[in-house]
VOMIRO-197202 format. One record per atom (N, C-alpha, C, CB): residue number from 1; residue in one letter; chain; atom name; x, y, z. Coordinates in Angstrom, 2 decimals. Each point is the difference from the previous one (the first is absolute). Glycine has a CB too. Layout:
<pts>
<NUM,a,A,CA,<X,Y,Z>>
...
</pts>
This chain:
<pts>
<1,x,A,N,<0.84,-1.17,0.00>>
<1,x,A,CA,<-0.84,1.17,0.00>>
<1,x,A,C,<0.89,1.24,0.00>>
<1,x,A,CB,<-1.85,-1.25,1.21>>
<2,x,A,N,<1.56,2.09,-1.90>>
<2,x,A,CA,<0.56,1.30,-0.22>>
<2,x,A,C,<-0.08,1.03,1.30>>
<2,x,A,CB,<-0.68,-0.43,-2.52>>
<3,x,A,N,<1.48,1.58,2.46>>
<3,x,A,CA,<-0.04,0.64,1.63>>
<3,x,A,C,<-1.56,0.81,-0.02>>
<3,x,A,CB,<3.15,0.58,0.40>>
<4,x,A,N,<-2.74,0.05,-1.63>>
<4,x,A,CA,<-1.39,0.77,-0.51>>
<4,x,A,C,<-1.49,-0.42,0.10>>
<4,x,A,CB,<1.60,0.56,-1.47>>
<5,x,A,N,<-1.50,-1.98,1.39>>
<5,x,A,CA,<-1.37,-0.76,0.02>>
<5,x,A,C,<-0.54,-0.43,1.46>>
<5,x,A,CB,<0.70,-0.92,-2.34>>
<6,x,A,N,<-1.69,1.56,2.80>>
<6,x,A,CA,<-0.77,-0.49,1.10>>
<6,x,A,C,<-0.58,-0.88,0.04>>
<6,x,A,CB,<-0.09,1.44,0.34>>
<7,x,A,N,<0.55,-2.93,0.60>>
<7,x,A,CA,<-1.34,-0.91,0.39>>
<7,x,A,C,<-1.00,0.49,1.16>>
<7,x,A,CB,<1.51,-1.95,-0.66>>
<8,x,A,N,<-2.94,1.81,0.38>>
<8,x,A,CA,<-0.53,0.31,0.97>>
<8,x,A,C,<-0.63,-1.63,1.03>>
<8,x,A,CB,<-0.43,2.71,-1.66>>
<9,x,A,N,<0.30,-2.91,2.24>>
<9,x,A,CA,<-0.33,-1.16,1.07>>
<9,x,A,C,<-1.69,-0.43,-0.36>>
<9,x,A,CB,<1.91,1.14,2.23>>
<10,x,A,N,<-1.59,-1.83,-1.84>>
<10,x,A,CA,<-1.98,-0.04,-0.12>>
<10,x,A,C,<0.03,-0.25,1.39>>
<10,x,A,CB,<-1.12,-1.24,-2.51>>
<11,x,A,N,<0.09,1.86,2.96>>
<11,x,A,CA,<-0.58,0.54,1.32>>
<11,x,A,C,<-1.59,-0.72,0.04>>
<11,x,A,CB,<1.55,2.63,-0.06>>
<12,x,A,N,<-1.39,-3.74,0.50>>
<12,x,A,CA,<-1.50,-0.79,-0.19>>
<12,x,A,C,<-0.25,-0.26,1.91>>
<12,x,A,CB,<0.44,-1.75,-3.17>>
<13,x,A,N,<0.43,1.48,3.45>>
<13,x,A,CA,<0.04,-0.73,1.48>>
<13,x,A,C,<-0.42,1.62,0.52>>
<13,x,A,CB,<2.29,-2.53,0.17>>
<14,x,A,N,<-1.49,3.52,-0.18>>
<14,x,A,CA,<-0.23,1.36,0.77>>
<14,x,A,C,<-0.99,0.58,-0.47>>
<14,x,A,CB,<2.04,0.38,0.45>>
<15,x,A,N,<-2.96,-0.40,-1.54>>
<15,x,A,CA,<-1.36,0.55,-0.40>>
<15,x,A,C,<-1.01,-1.82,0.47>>
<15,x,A,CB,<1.04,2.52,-2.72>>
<16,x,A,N,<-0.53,-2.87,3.04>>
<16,x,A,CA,<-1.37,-0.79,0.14>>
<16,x,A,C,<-0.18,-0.42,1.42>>
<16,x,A,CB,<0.11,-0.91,-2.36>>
<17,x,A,N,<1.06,1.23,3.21>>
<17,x,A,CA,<-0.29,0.24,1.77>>
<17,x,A,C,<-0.42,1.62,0.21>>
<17,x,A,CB,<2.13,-1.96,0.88>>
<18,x,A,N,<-1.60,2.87,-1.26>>
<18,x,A,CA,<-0.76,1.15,-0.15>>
<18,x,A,C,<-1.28,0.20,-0.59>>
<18,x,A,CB,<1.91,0.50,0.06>>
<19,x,A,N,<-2.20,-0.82,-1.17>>
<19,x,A,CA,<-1.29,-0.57,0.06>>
<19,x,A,C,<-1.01,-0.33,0.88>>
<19,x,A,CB,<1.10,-0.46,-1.24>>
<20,x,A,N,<-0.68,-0.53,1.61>>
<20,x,A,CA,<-0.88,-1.29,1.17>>
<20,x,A,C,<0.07,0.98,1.85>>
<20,x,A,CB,<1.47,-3.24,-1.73>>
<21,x,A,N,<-0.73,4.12,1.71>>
<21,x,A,CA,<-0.12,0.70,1.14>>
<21,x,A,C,<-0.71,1.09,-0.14>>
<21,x,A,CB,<1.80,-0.80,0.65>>
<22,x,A,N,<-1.42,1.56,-1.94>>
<22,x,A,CA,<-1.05,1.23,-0.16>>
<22,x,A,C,<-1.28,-0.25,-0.11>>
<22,x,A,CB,<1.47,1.03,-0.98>>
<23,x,A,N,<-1.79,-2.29,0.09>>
<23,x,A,CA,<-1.98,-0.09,-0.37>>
<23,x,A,C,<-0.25,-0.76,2.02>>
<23,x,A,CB,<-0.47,-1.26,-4.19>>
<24,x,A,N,<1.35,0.71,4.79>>
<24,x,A,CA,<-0.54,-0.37,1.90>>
<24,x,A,C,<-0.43,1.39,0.05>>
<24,x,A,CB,<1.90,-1.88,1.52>>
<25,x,A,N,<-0.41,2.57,-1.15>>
<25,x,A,CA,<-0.71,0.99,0.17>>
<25,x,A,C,<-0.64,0.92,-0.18>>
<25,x,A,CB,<0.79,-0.72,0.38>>
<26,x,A,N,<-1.42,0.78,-1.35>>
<26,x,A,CA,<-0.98,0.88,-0.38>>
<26,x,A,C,<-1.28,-0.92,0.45>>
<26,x,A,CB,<1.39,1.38,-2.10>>
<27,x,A,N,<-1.48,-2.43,1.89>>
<27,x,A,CA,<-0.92,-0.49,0.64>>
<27,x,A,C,<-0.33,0.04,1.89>>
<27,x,A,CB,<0.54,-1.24,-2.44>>
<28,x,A,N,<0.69,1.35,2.91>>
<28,x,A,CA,<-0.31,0.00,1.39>>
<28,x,A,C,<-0.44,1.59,0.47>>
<28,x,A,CB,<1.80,-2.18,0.35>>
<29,x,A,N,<-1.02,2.85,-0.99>>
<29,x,A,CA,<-0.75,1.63,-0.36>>
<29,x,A,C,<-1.43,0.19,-0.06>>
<29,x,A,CB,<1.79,0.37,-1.39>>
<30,x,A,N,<-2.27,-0.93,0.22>>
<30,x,A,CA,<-1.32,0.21,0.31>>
<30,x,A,C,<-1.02,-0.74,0.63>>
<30,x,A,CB,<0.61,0.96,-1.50>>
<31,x,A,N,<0.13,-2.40,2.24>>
<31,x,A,CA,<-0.63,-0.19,0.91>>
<31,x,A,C,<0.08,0.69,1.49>>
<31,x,A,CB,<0.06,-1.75,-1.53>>
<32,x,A,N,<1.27,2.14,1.19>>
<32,x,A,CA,<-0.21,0.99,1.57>>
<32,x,A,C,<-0.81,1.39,-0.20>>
<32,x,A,CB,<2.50,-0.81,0.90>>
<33,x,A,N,<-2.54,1.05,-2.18>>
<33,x,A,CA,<-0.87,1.47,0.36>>
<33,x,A,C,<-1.48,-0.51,-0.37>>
<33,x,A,CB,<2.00,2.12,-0.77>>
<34,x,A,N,<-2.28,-3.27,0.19>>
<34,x,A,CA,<-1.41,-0.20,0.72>>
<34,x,A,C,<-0.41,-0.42,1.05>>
<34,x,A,CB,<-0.22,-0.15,-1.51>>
<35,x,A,N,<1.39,-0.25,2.09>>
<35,x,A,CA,<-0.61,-0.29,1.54>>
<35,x,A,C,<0.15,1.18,0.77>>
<35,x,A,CB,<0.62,-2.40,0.08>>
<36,x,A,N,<0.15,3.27,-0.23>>
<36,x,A,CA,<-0.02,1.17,0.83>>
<36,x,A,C,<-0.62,0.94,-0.35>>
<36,x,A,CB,<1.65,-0.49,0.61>>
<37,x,A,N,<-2.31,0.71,-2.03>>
<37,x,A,CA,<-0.96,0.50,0.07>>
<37,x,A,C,<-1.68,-0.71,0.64>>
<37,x,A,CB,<1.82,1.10,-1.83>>
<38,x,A,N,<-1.76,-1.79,1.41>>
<38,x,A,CA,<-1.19,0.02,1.10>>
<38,x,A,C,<-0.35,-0.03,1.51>>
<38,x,A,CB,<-0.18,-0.77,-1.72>>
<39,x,A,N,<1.71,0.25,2.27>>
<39,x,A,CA,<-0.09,0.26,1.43>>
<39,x,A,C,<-0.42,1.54,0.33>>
<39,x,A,CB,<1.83,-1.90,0.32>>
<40,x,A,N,<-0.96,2.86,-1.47>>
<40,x,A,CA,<0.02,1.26,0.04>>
<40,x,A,C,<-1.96,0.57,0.02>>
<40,x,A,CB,<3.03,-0.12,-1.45>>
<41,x,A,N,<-3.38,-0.50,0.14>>
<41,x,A,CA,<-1.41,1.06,-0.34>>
<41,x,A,C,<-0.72,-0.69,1.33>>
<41,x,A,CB,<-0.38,0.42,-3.27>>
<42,x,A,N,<0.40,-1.63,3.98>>
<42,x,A,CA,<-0.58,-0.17,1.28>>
<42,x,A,C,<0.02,1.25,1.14>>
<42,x,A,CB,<0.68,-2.44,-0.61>>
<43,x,A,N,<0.63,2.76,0.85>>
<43,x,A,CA,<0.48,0.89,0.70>>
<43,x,A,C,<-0.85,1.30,-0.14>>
<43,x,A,CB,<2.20,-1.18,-0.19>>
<44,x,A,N,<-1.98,2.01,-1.38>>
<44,x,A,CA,<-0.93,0.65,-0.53>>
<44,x,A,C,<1.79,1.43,-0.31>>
<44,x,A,CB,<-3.61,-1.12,1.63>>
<45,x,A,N,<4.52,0.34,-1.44>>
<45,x,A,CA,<1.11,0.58,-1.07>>
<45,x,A,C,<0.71,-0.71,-1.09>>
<45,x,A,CB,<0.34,1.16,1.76>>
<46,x,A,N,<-1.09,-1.19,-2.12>>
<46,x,A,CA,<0.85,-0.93,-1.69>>
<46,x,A,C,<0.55,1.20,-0.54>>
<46,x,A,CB,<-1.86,-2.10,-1.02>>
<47,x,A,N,<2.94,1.48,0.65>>
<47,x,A,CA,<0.79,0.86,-1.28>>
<47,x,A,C,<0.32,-0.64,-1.36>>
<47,x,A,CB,<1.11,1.09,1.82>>
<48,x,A,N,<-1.34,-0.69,-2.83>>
<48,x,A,CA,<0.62,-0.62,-1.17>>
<48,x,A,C,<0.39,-0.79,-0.41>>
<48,x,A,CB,<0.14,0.98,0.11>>
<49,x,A,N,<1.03,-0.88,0.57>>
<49,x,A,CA,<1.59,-1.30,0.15>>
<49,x,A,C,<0.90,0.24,1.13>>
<49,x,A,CB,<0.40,-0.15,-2.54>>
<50,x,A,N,<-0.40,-0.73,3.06>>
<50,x,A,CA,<0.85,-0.17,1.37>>
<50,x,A,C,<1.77,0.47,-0.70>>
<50,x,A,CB,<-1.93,-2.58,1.46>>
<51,x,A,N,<2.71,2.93,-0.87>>
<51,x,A,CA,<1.31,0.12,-0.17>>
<51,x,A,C,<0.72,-0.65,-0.06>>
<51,x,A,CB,<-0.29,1.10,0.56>>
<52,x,A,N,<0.24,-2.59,0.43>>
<52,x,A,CA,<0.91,-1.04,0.27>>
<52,x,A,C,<-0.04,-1.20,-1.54>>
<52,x,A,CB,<-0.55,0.45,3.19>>
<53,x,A,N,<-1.11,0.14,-3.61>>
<53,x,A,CA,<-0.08,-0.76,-1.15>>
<53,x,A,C,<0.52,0.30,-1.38>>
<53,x,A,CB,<-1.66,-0.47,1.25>>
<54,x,A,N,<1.36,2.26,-0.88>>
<54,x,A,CA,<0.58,0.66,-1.46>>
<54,x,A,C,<1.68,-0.25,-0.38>>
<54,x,A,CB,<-1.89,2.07,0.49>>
<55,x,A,N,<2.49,-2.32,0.86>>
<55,x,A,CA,<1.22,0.05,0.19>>
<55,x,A,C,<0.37,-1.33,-0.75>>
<55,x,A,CB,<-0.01,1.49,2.22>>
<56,x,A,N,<-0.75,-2.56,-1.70>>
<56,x,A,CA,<0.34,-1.56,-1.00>>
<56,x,A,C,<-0.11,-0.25,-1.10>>
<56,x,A,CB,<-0.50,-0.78,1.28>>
<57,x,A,N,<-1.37,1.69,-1.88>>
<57,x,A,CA,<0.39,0.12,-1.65>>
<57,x,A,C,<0.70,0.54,-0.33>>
<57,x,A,CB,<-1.36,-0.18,-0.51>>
<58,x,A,N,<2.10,1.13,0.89>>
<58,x,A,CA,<1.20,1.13,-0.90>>
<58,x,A,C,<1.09,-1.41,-0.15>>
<58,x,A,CB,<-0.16,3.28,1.43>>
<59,x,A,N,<0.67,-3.58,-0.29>>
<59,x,A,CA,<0.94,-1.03,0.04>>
<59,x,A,C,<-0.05,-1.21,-0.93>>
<59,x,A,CB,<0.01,0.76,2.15>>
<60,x,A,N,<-1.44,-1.08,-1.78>>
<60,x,A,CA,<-0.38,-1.20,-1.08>>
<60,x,A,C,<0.20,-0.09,-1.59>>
<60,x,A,CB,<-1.57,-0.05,1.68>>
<61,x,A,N,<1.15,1.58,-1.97>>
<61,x,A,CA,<0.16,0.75,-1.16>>
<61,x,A,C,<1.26,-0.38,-0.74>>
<61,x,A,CB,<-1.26,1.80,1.06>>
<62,x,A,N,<2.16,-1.07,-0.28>>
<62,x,A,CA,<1.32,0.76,0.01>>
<62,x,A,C,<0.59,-1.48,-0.50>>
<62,x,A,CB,<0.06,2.33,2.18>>
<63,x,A,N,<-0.01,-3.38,-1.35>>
<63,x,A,CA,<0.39,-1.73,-0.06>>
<63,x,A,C,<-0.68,-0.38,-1.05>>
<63,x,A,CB,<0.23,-0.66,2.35>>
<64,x,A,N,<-0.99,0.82,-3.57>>
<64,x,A,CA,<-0.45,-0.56,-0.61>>
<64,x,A,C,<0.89,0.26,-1.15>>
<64,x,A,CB,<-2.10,-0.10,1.20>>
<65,x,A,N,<1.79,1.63,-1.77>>
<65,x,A,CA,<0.82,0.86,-0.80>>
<65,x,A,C,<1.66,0.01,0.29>>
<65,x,A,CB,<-2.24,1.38,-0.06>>
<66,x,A,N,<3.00,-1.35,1.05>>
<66,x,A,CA,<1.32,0.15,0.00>>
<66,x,A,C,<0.92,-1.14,-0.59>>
<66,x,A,CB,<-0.61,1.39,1.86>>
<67,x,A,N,<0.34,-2.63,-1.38>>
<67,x,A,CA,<0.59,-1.33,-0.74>>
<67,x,A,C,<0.23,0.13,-1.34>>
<67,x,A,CB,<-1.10,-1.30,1.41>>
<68,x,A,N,<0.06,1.82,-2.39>>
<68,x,A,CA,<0.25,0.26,-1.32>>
<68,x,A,C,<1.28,1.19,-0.70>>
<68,x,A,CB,<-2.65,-0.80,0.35>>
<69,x,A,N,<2.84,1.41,0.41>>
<69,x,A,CA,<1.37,1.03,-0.44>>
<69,x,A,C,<1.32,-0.11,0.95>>
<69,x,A,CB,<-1.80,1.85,-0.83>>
<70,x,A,N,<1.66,-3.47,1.26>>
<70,x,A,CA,<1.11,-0.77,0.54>>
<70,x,A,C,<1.01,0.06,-1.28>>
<70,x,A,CB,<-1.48,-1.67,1.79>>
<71,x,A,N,<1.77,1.69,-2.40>>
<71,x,A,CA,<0.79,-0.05,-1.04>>
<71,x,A,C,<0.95,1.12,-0.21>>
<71,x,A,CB,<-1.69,-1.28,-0.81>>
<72,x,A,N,<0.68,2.76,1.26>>
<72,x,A,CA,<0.54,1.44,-0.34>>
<72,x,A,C,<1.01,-0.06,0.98>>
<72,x,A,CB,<-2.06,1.42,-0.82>>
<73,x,A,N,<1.40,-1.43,2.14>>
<73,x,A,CA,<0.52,0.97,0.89>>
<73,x,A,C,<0.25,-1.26,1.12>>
<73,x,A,CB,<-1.38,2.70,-0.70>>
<74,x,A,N,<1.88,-3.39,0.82>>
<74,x,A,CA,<0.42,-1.42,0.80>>
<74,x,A,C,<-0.17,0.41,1.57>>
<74,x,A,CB,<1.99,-0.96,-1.93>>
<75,x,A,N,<-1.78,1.86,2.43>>
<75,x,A,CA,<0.57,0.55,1.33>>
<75,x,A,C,<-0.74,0.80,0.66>>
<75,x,A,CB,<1.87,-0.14,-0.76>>
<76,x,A,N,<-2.47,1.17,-0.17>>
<76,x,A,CA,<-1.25,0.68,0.63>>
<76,x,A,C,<-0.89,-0.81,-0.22>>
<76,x,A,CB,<0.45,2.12,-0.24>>
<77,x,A,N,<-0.74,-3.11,-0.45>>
<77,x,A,CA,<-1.30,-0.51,0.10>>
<77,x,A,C,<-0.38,-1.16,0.85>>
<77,x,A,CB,<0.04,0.88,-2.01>>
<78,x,A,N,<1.37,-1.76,2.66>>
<78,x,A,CA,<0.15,-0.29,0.88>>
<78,x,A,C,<-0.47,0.27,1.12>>
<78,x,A,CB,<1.13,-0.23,-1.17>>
<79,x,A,N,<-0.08,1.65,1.32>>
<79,x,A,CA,<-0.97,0.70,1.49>>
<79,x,A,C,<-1.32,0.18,0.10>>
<79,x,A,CB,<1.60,1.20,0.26>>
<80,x,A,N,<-1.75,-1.15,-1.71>>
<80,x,A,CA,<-1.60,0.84,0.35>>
<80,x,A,C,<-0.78,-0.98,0.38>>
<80,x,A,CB,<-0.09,1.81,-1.68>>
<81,x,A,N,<0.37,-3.02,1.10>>
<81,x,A,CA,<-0.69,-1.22,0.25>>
<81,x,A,C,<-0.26,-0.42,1.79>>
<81,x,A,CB,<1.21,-0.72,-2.60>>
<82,x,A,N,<0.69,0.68,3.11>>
<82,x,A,CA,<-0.07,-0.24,1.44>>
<82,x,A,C,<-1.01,0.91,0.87>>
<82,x,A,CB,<2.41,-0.72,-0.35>>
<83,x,A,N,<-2.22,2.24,0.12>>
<83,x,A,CA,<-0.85,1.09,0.90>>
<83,x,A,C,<-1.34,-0.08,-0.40>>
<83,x,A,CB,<1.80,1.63,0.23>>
<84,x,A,N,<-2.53,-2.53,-1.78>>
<84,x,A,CA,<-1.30,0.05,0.36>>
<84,x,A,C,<-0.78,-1.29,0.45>>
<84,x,A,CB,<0.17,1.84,-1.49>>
<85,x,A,N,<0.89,-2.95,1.52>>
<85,x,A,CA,<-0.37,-1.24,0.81>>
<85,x,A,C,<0.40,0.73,2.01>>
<85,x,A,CB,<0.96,-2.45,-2.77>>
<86,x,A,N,<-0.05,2.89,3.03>>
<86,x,A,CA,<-0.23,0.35,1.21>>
<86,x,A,C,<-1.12,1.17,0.59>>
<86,x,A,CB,<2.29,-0.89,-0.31>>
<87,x,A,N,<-3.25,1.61,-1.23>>
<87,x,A,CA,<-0.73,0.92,0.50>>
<87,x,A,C,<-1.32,-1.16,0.06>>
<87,x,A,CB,<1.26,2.67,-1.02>>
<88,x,A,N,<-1.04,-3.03,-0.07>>
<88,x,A,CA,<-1.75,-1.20,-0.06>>
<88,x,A,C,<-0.19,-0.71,1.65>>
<88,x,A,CB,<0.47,-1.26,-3.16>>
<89,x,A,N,<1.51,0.72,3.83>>
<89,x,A,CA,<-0.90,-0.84,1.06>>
<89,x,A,C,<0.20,1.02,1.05>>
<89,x,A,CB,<0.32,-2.73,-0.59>>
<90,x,A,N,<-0.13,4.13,0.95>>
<90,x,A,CA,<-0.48,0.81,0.46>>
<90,x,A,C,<-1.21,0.42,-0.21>>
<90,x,A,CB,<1.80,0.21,0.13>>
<91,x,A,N,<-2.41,-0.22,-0.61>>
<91,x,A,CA,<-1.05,1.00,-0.83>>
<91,x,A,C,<-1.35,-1.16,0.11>>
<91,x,A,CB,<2.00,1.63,-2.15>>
<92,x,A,N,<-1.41,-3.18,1.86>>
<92,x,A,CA,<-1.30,-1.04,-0.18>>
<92,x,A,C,<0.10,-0.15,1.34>>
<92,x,A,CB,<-0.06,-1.35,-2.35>>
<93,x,A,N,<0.95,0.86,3.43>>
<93,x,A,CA,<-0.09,-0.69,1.09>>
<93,x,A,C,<-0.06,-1.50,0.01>>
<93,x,A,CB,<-0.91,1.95,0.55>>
<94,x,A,N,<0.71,-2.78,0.22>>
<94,x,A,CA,<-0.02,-1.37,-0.13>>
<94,x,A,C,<-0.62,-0.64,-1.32>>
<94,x,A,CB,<-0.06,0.20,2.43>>
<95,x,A,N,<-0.95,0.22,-3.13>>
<95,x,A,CA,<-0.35,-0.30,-1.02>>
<95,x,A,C,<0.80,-0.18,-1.17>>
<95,x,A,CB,<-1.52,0.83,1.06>>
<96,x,A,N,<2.38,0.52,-1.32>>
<96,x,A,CA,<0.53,0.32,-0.89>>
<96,x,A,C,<1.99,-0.55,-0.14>>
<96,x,A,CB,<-2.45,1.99,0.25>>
<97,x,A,N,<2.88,-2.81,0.67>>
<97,x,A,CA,<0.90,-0.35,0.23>>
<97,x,A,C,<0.37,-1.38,-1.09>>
<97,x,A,CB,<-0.46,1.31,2.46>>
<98,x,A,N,<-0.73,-1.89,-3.39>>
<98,x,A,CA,<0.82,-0.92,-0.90>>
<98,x,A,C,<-0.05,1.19,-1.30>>
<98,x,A,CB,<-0.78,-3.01,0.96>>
<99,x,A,N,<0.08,3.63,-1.15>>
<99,x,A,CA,<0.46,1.32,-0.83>>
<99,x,A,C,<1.28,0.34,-0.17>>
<99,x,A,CB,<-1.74,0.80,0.69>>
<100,x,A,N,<2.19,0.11,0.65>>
<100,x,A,CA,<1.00,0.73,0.36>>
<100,x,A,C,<1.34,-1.40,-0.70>>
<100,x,A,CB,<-1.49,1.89,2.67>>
<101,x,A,N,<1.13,-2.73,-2.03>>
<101,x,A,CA,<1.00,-1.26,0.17>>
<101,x,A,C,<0.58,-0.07,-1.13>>
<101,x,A,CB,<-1.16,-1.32,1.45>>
<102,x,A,N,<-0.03,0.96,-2.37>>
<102,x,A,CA,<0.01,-0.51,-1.69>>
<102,x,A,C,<0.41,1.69,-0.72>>
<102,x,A,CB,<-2.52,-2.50,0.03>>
<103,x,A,N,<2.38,2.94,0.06>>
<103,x,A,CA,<0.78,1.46,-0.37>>
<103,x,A,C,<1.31,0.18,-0.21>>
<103,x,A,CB,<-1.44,0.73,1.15>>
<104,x,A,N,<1.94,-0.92,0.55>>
<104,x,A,CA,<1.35,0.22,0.68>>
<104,x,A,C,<0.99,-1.42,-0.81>>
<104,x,A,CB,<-1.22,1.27,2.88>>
<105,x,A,N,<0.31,-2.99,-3.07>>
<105,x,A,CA,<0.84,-0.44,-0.44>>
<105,x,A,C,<0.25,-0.12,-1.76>>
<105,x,A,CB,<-0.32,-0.85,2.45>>
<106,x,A,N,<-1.02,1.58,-3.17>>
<106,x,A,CA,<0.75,0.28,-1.08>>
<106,x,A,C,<1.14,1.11,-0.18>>
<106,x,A,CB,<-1.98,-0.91,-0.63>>
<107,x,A,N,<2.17,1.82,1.73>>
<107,x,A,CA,<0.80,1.30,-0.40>>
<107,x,A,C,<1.42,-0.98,0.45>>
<107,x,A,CB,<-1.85,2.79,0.60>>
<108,x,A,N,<1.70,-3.65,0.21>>
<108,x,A,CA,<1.49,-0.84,0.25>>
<108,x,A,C,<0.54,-0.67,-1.04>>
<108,x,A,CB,<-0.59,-0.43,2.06>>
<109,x,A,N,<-0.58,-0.24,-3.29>>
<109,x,A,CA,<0.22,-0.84,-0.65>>
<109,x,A,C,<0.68,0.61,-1.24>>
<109,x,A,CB,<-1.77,-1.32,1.13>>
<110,x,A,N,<1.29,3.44,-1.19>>
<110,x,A,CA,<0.80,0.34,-0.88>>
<110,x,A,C,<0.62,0.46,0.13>>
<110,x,A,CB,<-0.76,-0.14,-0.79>>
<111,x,A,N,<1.41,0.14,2.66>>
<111,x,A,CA,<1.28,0.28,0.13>>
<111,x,A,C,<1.04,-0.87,-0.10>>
<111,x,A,CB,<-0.93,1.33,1.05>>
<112,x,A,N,<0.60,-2.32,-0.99>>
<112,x,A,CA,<1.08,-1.12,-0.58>>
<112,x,A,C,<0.01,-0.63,-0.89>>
<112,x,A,CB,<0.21,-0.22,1.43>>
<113,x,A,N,<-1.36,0.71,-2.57>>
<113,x,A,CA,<0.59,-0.32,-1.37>>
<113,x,A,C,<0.86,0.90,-0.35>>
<113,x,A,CB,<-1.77,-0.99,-0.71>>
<114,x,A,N,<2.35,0.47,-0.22>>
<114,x,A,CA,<1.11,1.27,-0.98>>
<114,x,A,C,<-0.66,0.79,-1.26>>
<114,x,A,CB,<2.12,-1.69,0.39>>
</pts>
């Protein structure tokens, strides 16, 4: 191979545990904000969207989309991966911890590929 010529990796293992953690959590997301909303409209303060939840879809989000421009940017996308698997199992709580998990171990898996 020439110096000039880039191989790029195929990235199947790190988009398809990122994957499988972002669609949890988005699912445990909106099971927590339907359960807390209705504890809430009982009460007779419901709001919108709870925070702890908005906080997991952003994360969930963020883990779905980032795996794919593993290729560009190897290192920031890494991190970004680790800080939004440690925000999801902040943010989900016990629920959200095979999320966070499956997140954190695809961002390992493309830290130790080459």
């Amino acid at each position: 191979m020439r110096k000039n010529e880039t191989r790029e990796t195929k990235r199947y293992g790190e988009i398809v545990l990122c994957l499988a953690g972002g669609l949890i959590g988005l699912m445990v997301a909106l099971l927590e904000q339907t359960a807390n909303n209705a504890v809430q409209f009982e009460m007779g303060d419901a709001v919108p969207i709870d925070g702890r939840a908005f906080g997991l879809m952003i994360a969930a989000i963020f883990a779905i989309c980032l795996p794919f421009f593993m290729n560009d940017n190897r290192t920031v996308v890494i991190t970004a991966l680790y800080i939004c698997g440690a925000f999801a199992i902040i943010c989900g709580g016990l629920p959200a911890i095979i999320s966070g998990a499956l997140i954190m171990v695809g961002a390992t898996v493309g830290l130790f590929r080459a």
